[in-house]
N, C-alpha and C positions, 0 to 999 in steps of 0.2 A: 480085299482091296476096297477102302472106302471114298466116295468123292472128295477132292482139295481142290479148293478154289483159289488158296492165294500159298504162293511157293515161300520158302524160307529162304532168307537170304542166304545160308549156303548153295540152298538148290539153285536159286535165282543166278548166281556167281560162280559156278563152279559146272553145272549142266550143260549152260546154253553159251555159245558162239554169236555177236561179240560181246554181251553183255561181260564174261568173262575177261578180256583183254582190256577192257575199258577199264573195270574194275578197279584192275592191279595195277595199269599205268596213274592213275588216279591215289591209289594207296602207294605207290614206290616214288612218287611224285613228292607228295606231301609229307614223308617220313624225317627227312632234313630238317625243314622248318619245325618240323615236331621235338625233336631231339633237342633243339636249339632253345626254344617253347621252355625247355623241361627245365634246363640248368638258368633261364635268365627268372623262371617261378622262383628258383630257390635263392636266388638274390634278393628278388622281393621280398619273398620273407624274410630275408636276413638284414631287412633293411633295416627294419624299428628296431627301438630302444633296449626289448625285450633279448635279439636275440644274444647283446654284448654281458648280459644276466643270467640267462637262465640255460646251462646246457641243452636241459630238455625239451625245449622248442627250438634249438637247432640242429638236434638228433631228431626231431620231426619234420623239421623242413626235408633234413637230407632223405629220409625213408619214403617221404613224397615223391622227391627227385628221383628217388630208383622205381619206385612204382609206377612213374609214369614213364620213364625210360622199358618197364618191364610190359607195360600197355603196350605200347608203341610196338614191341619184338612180337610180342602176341600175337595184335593186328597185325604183321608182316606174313607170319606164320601162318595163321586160318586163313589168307588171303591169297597165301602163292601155294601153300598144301590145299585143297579143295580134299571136301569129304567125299568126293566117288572118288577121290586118288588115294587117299590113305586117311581112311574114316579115324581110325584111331591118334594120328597124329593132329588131325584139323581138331577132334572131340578137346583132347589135352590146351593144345592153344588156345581155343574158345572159352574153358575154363580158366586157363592162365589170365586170358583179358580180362572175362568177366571180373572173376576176383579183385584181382589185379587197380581194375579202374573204381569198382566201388569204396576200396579200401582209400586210394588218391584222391577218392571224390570228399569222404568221410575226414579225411587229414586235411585236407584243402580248408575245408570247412573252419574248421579247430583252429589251424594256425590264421587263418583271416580274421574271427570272431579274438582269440587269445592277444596276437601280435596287435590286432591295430583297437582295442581297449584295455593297454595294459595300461595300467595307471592312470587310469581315470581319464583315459583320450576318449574323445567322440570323434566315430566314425564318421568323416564325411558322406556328404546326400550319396555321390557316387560308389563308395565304399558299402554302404548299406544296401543300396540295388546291387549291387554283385555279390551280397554277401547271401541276401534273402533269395536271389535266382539262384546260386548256387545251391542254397537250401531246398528248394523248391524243385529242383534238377535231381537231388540227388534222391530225396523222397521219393519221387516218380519214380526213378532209374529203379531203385533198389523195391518196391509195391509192384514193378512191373517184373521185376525179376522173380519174385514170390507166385506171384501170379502164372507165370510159361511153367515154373516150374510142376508146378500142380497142371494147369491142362496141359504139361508133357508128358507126366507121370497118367493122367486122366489116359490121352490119348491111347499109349503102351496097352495099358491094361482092359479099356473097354470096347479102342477101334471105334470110334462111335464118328458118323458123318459131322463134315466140317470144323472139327477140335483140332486137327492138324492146323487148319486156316486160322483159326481164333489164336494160337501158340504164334503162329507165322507174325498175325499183324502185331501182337503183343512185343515182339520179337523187331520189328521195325523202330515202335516204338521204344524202346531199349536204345537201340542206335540213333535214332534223331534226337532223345534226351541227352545223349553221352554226346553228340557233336555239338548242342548245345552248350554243354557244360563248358567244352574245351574252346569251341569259338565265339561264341557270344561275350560269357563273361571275362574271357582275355581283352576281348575289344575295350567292356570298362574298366578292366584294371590294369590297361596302358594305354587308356585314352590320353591322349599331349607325347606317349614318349614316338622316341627317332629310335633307328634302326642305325649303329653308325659305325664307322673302322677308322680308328683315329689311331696317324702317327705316333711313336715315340718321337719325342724332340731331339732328345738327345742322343740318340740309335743313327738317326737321318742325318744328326751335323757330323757324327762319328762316319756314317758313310763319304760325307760330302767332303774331307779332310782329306781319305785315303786315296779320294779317285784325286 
């Protein structure tokens, strides 16, 4: 048994009372809006010029769209499975996310950089700050990943004081780059839009006839 100073966020969320309940109300909270997130991205990219050309940047938006729909099950899954409840089932989902989001972060990337300079467009100022944070997010996300994975292999094998701690904060860091990714640069890449549920016109005068 060696000293740990700072818990991992499975431990942090799955050991202690009520950090845990708070958690999960917080992640089964925000899963809707996430879902929703997912399918209005791939609009966006389906927006420009490119996708009415080229199959294959709309066979990449869609693989986005399942990949952050496949994020999102993940994160539901390591979050209501806790590793003292079924280490093996949290370990799978944890890997499913990981994967999962770096892969979305990576596509994200591509279709943003491909869609909005096809043909000689220039990204707007706003366009290019979401385009370079997202770059810059995912770089981290994925140098941070490399990194736990070594001082978690380190830890295994040598046990050596406070490496579990240094994996842990690595491990935080991970998460607040990936909620970065996902709320920050939606803020710029629907900065002006509405949120809206708009009649059919012609459904409502159909209704307004029969009553």
């Amino acid at each position: 048994m060696v000293p740990n100073y700072l818990p991992s966020i499975s431990a942090a969320i799955g050991g202690f009372t009520p950090q845990r309940y708070v958690w999960r109300a917080c992640i089964g909270l925000h899963c809707a809006p996430r879902f929703l997130v997912a399918f209005t991205y791939y609009n966006f990219h389906m927006s420009v010029r490119l996708a009415e050309k080229n199959k294959l940047y709309g066979h990449l938006a869609a693989v986005a769209c399942v990949l952050h729909i496949i994020e999102n099950l993940a994160l539901l899954g390591l979050t209501y499975v806790a590793s003292n409840e079924n280490h093996y089932a949290h370990e799978k989902f944890f890997i499913t996310f990981l994967v999962s989001s770096l892969f979305y972060m990576l596509f994200t990337i591509i279709l943003v950089k491909w869609g909005r300079t096809y043909d000689g467009r220039k990204m707007t100022s706003r366009e290019r700050k979401s385009y370079s944070t997202k770059f810059s997010l995912f770089a981290f996300n994925i140098s941070c990943c490399f990194i736990a994975a070594y001082v978690y292999w380190r830890h295994n094998k040598y046990c050596e004081p406070g490496v579990y701690s240094i994996f842990a904060f690595i491990e935080y860091l991970m998460v607040f780059s990936n909620i970065t990714f996902h709320g920050y640069t939606w803020l710029l890449d629907y900065n002006g839009y509405n949120l809206c549920l708009i009649a059919d016109d012609s459904l409502v005068e159909n209704k307004e006839k029969k009553t």
